[in-house]
N, C-alpha and C positions, 0 to 999 in steps of 0.2 A: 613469466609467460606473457606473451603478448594478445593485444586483444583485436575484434576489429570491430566489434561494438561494444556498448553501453547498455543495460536497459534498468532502468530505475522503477521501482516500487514509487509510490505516490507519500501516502499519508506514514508521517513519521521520519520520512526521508527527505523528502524533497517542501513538504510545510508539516508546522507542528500543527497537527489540527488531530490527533488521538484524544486527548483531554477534552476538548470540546464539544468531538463526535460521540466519546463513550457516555461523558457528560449528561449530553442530550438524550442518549439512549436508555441509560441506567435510571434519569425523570421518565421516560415513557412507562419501560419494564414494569418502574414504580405505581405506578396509576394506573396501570395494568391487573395490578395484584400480586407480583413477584418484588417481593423485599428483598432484593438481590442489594449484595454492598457493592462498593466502588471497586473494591479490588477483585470481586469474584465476575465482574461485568466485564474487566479490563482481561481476564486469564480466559474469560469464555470468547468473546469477540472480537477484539485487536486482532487482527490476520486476516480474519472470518469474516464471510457474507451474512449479514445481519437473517437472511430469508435461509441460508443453509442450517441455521440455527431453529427452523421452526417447530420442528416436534418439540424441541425443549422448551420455548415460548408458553404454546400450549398448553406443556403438562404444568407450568411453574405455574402459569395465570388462569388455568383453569378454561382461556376463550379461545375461541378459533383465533388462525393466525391470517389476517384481510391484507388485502390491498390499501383497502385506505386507510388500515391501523400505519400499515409501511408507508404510505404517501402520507399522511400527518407527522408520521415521526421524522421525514425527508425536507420538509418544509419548514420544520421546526430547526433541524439540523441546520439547514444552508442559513437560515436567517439568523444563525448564531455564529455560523463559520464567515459571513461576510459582514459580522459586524467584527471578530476579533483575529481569523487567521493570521499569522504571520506565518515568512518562510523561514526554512532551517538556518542557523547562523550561520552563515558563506556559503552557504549553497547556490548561490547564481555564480561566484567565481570557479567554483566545483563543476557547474554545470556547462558553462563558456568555455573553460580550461577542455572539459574533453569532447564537446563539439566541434571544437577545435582539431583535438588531437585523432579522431576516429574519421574526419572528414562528413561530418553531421548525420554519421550513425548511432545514431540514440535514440530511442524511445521512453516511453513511458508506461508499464505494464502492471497496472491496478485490479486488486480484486472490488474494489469498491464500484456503486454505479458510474458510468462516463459522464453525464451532465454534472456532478460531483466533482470530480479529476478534472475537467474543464474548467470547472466554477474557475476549481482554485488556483491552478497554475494560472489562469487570467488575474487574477486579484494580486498572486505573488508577482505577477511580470516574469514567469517563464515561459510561457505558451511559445514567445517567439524562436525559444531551439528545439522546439518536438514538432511545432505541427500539426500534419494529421497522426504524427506515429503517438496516439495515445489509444491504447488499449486498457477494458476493461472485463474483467472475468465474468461479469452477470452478462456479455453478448455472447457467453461460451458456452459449451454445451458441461465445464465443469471448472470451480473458482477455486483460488488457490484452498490446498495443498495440491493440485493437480497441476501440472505445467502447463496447462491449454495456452492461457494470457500470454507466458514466457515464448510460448512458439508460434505466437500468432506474430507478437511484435517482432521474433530474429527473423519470420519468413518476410514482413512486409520489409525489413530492411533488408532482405535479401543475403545476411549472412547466416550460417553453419551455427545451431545453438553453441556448438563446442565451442566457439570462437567468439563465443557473447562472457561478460562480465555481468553479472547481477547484483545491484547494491538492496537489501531486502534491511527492515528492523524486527522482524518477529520471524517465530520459527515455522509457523504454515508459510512462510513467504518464502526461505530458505530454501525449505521442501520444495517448494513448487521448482526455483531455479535450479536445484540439485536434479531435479524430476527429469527437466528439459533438457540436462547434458551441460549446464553452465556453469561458469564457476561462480561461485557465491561468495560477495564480500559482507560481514555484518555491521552493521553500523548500530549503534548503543552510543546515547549521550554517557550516561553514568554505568559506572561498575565494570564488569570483569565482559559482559554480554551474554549472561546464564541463559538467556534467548535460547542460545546457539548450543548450549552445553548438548553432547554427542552428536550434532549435525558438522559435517565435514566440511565447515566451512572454512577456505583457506585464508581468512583474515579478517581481523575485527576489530574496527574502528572508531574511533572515538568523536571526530571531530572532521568539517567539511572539508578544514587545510590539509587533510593527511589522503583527500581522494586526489592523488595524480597518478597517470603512466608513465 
């Protein structure tokens, strides 16, 4: 099948910055009151809006869920993401290659916040083939698993979701592209992509050389 756009998930795709962000988030939790491990922080929120998660916060930490609990833990974030982010291994040639090939139909459609998704495509040196086509799910009225994000960016590029490609790494991110009518490719550096296990995703890859059309 042919495509006439691209839209790319941000984090885990396009920069490694999952370990980082959960990293930071699972010290917060922590001091919070919630002895949450690293791996049950990584199965609750990788995909997910750290604030869509709030009734559970709550009930684990016992405290109301703030704003400024969220704006400290965001500050704390970036100032670790902009000391260590790097981007995905060949991902800018992944990225060039089908700006190229879609005639600069690409976006960028994050559940995460946009000053976030900004930060870091500036820091990696992508900004220069998205734009303004970055989108983020906390301007939407619903973050992924919902398709909102996914059809904000196929509307701003003006194509037909059916006709978008979605490169997603986790399975609310899938959902969302599946949601929206797109096809969904999965990316997983290591293993088989148990991510994706019973979501229809028609392909799952492993490595940034094997993204071409």
């Amino acid at each position: 099948m042919s495509f006439d756009a691209v839209l790319f998930d941000c984090d885990g795709v396009l920069v490694d910055s999952e370990p980082i962000t959960n990293g930071v988030l699972r010290e917060s939790l922590v001091e919070a009151g919630w002895a949450i491990t690293r791996e049950e922080c990584e199965r609750l929120f990788i995909g997910r809006a750290v604030r869509d998660l709030r009734e559970r916060i709550e009930t684990e930490t016992g405290k109301p869920f703030t704003d400024a609990w969220l704006q400290t833990f965001y500050t704390r974030r970036n100032a670790r993401l902009m000391a260590e982010l790097r981007a995905i291994e060949g991902v800018h040639d992944a990225v060039a290659h089908l700006h190229a090939f879609t005639g600069g139909r690409i976006a960028c459609a994050s559940g995460a916040d946009r000053p976030k998704v900004v930060m870091q495509l500036d820091k990696v040196g992508l900004s220069r083939f998205f734009g303004d086509a970055v989108f983020s799910g906390h301007d939407l009225p619903r973050s992924k698993p919902a398709p909102d994000v996914y059809l904000a960016a196929a509307a701003h590029l003006g194509v037909d979701p059916t006709r978008c490609l979605v490169i997603e790494d986790t399975a609310p991110g899938a959902q969302a592209g599946l949601a929206a009518g797109a096809t969904v490719w999965g990316f997983c550096t290591q293993g088989h992509g148990r991510a994706f296990d019973g979501l229809p995703v028609a392909r799952v890859f492993h490595h940034m050389r094997e993204l071409r059309l």
